[in-house]
TORVOTOR-712264 format. One record per atom (N, C-alpha, C, O): residue in one letter; atom name; x, y, z. Coordinates in Angstrom, 3 decimals. Layout:
BEGIN
   res   atom       east      north         up
     A     CA          X          Y          Z
...
***
This chain:
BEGIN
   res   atom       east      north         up
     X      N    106.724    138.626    104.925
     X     CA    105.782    138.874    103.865
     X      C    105.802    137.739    102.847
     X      O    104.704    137.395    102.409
     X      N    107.171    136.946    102.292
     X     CA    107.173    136.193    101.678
     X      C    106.295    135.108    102.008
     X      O    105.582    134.402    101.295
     X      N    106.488    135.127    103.167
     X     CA    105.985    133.554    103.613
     X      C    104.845    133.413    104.065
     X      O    104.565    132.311    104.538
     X      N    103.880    134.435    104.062
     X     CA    102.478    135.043    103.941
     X      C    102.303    134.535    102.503
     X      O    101.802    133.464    102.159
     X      N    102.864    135.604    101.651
     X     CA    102.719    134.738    100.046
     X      C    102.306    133.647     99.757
     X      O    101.274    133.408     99.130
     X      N    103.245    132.713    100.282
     X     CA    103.508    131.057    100.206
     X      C    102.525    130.630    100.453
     X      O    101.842    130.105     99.574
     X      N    102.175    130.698    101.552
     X     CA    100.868    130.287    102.743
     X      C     99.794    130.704    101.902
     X      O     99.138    129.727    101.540
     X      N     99.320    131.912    101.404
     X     CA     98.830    132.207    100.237
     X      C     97.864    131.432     99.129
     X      O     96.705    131.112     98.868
     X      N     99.828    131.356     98.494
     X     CA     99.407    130.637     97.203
     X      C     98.949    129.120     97.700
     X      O     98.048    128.458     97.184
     X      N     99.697    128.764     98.710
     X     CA     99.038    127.357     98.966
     X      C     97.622    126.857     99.378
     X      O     97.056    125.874     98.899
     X      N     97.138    127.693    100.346
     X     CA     95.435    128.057    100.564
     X      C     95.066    128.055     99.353
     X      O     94.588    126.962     99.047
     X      N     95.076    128.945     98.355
     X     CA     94.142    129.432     96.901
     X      C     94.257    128.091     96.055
     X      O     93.378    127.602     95.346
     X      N     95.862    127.485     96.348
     X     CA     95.659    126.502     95.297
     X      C     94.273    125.138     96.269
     X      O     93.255    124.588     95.851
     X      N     94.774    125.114     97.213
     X     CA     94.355    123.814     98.129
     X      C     92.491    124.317     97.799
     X      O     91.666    123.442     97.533
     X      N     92.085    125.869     97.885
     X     CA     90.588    125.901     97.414
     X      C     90.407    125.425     95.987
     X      O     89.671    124.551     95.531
     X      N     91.024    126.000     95.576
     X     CA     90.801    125.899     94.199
     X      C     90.871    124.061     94.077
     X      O     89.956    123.551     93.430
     X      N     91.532    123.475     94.457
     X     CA     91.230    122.091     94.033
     X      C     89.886    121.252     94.883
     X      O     89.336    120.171     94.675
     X      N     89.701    122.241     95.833
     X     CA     88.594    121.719     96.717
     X      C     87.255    121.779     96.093
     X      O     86.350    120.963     96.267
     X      N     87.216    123.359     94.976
     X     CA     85.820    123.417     93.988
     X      C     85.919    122.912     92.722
     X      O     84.947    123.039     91.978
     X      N     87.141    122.233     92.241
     X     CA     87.517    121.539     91.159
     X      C     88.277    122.258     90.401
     X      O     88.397    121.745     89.289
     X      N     89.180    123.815     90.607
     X     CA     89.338    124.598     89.589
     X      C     90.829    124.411     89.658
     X      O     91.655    125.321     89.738
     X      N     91.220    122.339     89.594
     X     CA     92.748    122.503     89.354
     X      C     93.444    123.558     87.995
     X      O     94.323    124.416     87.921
     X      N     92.250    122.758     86.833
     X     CA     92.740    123.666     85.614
     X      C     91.581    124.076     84.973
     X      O     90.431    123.641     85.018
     X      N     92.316    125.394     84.102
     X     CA     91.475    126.179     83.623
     X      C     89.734    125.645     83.250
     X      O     89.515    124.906     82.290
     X      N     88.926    126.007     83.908
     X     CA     87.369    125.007     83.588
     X      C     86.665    125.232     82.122
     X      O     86.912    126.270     81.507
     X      N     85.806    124.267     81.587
     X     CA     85.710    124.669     80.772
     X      C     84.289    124.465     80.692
     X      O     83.768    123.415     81.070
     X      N     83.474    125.686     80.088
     X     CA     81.662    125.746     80.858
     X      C     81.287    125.803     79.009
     X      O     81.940    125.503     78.009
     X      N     79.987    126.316     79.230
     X     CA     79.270    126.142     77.762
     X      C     78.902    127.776     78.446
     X      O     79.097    128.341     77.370
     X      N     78.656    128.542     79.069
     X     CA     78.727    130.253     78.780
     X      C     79.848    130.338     79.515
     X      O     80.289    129.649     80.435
     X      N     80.390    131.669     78.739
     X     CA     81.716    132.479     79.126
     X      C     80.977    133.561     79.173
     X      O     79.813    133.825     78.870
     X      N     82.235    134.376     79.789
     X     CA     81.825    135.901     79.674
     X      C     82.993    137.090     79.930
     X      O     83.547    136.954     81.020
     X      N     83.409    138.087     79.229
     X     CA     84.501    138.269     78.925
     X      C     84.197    140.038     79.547
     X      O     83.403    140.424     80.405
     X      N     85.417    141.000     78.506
     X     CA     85.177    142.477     79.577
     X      C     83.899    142.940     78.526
     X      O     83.656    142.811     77.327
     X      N     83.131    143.655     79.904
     X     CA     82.005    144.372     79.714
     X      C     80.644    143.515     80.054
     X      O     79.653    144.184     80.346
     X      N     80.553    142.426     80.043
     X     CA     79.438    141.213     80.503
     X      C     79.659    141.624     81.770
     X      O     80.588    142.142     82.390
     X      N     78.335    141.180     82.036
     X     CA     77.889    141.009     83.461
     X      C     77.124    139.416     83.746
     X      O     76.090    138.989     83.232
     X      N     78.008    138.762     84.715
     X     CA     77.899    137.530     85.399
     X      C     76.662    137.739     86.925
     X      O     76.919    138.240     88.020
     X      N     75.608    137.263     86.531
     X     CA     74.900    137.066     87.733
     X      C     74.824    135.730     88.294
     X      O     74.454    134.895     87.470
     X      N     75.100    135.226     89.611
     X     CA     75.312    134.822     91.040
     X      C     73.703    135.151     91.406
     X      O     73.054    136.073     90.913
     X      N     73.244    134.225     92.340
     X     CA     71.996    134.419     93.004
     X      C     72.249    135.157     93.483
     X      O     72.410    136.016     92.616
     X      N     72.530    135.736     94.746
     X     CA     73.006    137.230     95.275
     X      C     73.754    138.334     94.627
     X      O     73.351    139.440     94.985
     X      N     74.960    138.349     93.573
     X     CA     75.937    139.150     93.424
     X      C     75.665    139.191     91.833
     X      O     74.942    138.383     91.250
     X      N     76.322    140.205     91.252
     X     CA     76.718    140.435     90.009
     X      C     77.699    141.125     89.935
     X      O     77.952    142.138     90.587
     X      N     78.610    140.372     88.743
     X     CA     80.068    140.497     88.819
     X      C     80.292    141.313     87.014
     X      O     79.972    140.744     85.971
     X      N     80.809    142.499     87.095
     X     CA     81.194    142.568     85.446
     X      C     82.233    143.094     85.570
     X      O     82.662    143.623     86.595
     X      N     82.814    142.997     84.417
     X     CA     84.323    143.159     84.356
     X      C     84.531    144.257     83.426
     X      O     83.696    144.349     82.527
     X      N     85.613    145.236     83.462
     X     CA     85.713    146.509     82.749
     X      C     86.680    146.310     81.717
     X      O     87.042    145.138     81.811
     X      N     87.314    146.912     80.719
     X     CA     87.611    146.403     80.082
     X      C     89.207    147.823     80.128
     X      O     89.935    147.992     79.149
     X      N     89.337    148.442     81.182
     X     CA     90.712    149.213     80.690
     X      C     91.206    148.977     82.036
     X      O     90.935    149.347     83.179
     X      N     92.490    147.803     81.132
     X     CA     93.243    147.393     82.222
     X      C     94.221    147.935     82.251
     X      O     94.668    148.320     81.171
     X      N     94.884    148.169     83.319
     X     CA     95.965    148.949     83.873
     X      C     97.138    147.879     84.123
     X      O     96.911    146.704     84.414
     X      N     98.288    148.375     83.990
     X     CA     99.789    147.894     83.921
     X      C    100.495    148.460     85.238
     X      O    100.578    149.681     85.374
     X      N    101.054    147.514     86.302
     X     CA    101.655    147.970     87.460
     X      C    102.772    147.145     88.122
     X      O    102.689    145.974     87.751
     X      N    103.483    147.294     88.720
     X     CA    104.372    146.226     89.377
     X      C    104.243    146.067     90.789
     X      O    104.275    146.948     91.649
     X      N    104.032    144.328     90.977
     X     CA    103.135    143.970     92.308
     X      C    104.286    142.670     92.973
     X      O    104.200    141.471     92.710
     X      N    105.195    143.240     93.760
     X     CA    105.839    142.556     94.188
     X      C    106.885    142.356     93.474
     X      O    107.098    141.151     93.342
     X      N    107.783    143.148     92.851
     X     CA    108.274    143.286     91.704
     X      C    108.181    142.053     90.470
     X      O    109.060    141.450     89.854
     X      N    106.966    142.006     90.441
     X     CA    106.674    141.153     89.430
     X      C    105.474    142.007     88.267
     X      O    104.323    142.242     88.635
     X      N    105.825    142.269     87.306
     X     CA    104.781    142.712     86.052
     X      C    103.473    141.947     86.254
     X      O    103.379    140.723     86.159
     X      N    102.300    142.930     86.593
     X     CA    101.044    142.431     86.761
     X      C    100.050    143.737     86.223
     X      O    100.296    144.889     85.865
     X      N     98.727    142.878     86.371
     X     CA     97.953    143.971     85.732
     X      C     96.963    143.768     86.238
     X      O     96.641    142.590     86.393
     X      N     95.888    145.054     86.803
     X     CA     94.754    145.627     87.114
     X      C     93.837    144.878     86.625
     X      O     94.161    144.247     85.619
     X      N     92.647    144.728     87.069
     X     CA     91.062    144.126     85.776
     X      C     89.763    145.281     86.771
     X      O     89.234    145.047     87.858
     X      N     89.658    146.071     86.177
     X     CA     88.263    146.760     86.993
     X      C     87.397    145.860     87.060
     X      O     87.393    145.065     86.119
     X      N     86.335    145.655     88.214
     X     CA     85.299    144.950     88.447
     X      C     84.448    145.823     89.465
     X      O     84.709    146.588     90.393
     X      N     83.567    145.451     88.984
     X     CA     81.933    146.074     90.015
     X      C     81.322    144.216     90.573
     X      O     81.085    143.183     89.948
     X      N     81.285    144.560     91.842
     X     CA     80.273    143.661     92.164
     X      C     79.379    144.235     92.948
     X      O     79.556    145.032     93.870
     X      N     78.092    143.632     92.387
     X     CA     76.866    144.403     92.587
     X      C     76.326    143.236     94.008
     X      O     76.847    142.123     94.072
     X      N     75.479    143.585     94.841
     X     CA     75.061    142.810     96.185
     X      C     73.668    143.069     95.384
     X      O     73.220    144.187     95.129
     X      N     72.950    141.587     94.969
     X     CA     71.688    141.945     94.527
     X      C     70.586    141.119     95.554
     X      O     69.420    140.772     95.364
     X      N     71.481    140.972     96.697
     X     CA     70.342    140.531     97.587
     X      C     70.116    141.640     98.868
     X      O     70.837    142.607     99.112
     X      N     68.750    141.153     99.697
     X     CA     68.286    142.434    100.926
     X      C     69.187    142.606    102.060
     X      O     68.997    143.452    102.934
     X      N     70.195    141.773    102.038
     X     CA     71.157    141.812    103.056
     X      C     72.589    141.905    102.812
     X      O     73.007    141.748    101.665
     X      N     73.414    142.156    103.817
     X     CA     75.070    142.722    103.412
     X      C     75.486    141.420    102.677
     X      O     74.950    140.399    103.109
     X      N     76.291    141.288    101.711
     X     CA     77.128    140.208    101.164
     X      C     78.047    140.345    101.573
     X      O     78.483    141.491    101.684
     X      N     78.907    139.066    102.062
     X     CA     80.053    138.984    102.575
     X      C     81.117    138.636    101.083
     X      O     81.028    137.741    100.243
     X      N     82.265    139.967    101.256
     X     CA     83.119    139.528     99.979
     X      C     83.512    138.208    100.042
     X      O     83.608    137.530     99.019
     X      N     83.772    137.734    101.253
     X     CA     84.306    136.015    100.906
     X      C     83.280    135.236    100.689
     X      O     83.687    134.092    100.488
     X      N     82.162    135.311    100.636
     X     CA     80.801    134.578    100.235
     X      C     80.928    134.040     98.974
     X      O     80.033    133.443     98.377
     X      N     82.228    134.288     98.502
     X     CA     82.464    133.334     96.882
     X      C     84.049    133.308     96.618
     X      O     84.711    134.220     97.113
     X      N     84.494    132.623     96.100
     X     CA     85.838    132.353     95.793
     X      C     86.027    132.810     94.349
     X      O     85.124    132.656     93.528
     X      N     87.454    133.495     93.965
     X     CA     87.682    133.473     92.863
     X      C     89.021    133.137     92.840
     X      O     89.857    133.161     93.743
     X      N     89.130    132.729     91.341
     X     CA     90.910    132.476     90.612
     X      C     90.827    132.836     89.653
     X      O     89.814    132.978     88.969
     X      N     92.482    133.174     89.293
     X     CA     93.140    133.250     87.859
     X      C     94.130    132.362     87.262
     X      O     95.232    131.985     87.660
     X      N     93.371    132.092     86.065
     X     CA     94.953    131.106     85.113
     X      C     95.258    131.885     84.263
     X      O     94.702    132.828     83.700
     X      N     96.684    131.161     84.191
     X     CA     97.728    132.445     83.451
     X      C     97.017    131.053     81.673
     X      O     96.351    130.035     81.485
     X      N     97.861    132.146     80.875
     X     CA     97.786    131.230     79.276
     X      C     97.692    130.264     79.364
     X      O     96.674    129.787     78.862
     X      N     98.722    129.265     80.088
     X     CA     98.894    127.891     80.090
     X      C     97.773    127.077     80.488
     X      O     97.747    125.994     79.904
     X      N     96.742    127.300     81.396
     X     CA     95.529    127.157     81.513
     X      C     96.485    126.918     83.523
     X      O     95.912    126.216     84.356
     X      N     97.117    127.244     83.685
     X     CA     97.915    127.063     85.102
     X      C     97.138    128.085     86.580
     X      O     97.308    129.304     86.550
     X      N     96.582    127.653     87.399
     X     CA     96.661    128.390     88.524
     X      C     97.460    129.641     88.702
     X      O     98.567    129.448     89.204
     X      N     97.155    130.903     88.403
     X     CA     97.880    132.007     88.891
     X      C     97.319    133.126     90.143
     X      O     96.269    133.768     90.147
     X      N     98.242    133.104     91.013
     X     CA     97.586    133.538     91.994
     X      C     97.411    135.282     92.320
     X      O     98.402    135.998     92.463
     X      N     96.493    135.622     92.377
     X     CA     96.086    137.175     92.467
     X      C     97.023    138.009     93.363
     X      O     97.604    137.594     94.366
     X      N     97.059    138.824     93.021
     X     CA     98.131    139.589     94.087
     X      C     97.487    140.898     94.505
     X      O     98.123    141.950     94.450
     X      N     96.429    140.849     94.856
     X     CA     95.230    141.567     95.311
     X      C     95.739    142.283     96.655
     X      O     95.150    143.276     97.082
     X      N     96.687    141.822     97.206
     X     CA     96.421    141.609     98.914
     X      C     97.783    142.983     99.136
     X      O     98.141    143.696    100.074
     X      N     98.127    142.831     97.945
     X     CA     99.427    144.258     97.839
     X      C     99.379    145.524     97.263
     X      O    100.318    146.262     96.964
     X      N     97.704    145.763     97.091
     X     CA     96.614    146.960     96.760
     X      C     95.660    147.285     97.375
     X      O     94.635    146.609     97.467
     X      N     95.898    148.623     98.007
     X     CA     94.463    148.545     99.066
     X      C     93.488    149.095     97.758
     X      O     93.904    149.532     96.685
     X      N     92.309    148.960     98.117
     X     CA     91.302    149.163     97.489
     X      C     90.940    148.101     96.170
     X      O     90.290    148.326     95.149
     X      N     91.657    146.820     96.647
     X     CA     91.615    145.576     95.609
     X      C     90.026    145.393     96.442
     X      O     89.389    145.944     97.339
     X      N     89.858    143.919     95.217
     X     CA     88.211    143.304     95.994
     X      C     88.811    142.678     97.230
     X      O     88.080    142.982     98.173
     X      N     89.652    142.062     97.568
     X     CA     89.979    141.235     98.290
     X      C     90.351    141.820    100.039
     X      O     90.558    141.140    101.044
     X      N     90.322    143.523     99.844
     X     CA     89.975    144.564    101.269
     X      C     88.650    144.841    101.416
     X      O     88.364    145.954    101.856
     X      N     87.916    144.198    101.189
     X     CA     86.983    144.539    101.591
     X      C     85.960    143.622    102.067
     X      O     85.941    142.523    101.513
     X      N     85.131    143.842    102.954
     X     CA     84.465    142.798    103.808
     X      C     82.930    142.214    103.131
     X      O     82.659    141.055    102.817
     X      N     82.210    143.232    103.051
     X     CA     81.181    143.410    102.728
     X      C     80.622    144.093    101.562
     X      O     81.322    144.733    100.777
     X      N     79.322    143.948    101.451
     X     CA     78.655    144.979    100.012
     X      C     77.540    145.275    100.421
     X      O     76.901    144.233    100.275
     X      N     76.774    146.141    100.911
     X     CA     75.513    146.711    101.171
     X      C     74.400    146.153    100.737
     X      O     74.929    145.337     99.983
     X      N     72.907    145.895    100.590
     X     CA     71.926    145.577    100.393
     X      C     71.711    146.566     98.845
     X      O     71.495    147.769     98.697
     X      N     71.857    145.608     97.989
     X     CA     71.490    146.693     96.723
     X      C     72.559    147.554     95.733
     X      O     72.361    147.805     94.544
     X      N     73.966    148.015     96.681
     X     CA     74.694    148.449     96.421
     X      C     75.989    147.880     95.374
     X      O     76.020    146.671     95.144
     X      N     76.711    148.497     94.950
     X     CA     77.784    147.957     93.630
     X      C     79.114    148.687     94.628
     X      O     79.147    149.815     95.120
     X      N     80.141    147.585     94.697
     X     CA     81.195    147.992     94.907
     X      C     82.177    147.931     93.796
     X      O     82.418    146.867     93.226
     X      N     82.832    149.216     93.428
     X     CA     83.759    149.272     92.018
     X      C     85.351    149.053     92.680
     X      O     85.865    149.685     93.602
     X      N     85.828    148.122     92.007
     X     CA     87.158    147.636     92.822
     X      C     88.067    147.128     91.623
     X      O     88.025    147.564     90.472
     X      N     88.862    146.166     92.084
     X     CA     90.157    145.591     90.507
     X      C     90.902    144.217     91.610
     X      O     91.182    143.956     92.780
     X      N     90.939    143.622     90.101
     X     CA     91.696    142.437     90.902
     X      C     92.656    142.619     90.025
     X      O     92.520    143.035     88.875
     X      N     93.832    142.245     90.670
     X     CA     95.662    142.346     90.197
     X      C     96.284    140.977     89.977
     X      O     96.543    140.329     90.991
     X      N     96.551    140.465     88.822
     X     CA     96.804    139.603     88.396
     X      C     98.418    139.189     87.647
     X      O     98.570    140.056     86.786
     X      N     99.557    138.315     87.626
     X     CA    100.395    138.559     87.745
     X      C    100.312    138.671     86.071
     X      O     99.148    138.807     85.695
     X      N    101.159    138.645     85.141
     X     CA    101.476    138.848     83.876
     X      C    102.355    137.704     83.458
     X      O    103.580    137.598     83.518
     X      N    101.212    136.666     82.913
     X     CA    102.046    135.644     82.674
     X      C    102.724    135.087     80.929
     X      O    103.211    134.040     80.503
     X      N    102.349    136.710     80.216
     X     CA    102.957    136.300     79.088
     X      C    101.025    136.823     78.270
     X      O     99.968    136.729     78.893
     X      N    101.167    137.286     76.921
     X     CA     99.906    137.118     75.935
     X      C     99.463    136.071     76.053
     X      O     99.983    134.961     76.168
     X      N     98.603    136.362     76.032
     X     CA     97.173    135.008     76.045
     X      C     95.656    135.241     76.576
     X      O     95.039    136.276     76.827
     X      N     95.300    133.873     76.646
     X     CA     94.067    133.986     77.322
     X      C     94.230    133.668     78.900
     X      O     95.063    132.844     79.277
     X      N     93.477    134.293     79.712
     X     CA     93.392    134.747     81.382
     X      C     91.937    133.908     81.017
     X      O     91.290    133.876     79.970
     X      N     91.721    133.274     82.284
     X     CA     90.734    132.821     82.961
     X      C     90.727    133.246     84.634
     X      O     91.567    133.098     85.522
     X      N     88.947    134.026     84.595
     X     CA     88.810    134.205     85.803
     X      C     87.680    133.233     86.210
     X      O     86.697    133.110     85.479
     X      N     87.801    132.543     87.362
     X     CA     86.768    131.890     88.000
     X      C     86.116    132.285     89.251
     X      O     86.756    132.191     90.298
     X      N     84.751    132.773     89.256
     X     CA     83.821    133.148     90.397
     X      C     83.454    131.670     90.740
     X      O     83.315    130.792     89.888
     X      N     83.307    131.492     92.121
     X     CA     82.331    130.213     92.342
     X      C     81.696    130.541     93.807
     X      O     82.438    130.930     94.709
     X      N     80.529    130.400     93.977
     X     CA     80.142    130.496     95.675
     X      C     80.281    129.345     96.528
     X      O     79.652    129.178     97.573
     X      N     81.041    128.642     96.090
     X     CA     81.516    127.640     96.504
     X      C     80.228    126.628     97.153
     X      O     80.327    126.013     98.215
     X      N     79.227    126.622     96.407
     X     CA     78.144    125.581     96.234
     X      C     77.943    125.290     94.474
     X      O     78.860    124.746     93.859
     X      N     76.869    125.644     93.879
     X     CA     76.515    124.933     92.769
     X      C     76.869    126.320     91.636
     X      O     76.681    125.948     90.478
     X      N     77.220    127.448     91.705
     X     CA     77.485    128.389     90.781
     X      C     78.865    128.429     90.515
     X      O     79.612    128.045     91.414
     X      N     79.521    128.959     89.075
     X     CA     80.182    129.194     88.908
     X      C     80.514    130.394     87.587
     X      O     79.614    130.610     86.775
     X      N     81.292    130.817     87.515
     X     CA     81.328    131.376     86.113
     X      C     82.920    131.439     86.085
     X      O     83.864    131.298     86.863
     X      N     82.676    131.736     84.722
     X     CA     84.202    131.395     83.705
     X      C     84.123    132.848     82.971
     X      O     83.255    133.257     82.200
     X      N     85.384    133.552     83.482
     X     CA     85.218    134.957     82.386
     X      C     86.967    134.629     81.652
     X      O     88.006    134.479     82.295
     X      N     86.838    134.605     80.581
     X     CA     87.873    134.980     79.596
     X      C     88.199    136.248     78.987
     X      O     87.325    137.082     78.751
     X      N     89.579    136.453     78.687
     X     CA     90.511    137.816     78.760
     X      C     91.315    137.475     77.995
     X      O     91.950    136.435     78.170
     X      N     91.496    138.266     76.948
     X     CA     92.573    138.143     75.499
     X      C     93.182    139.481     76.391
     X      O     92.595    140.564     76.382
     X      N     94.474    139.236     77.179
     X     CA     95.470    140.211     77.403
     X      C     96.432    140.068     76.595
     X      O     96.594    138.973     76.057
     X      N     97.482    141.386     76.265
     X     CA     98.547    141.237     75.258
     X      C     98.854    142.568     75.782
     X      O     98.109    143.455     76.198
     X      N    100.367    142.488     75.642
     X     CA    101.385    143.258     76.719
     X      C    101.439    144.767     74.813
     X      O    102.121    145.791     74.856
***
């Protein structure tokens, strides 16, 4: 399992430098909990009651999210990449994959339909969280998160 991890974090980082998101990006719109981020196909909003859990015995925390499929055909969940930076503006890697019913189990999104899900993020101390959506062509969005333990 560890070494699944590894393999992991090394993929997410190796994408993440492939769409430019070594460090935290910095856009002219943000969008934080309760906004809704529209994607030519998808819309992404973020909830704002986050939950406290331990994910690998490491202190992490929940983020509710709906993503909405706003196009006529199934969306594929990997049809876009996302990340998290911890405070430091540092690559932190989701730990999605040790929750069923995270975004990251699931394949698809229906024609029209909203899937309500959570991404699990490790707890890297108060601060600001950066999440990055990108479809890994010309979109991106930047959602910011004032977490505090």
């Amino acid at each position: 399992m560890k070494k699944w991890i590894a393999s992991a974090s090394i993929t997410l980082t190796a994408l993440a430098a492939l769409v430019g998101c070594n460090q935290a990006p910095i856009e002219t719109e943000h969008y934080s909990f309760g906004d809704t981020a529209e994607f030519e196909t998808k819309a992404i909003s973020l909830g704002s009651d986050v939950t406290w859990v331990e994910a690998d015995g490491e202190e992490a925390f929940k983020l509710p999210v709906v993503i909405t499929n706003l196009d006529d055909e199934n969306e594929a969940i990997t049809g876009f990449f996302w990340a998290t930076y911890g405070p430091e503006g540092e690559i932190n890697v989701t730990m999605d994959h040790l929750f069923e019913g995270s975004l990251s189990s699931y394949d698809y999104i229906p024609p029209g339909e909203s899937l309500d899900s959570f991404i699990v993020v490790k707890f890297e101390g108060d601060g600001e969280y950066h999440l990055t959506f990108s479809n890994y062509r010309d979109e991106t969005v930047d959602i910011r998160l004032d977490i505090a333990r």
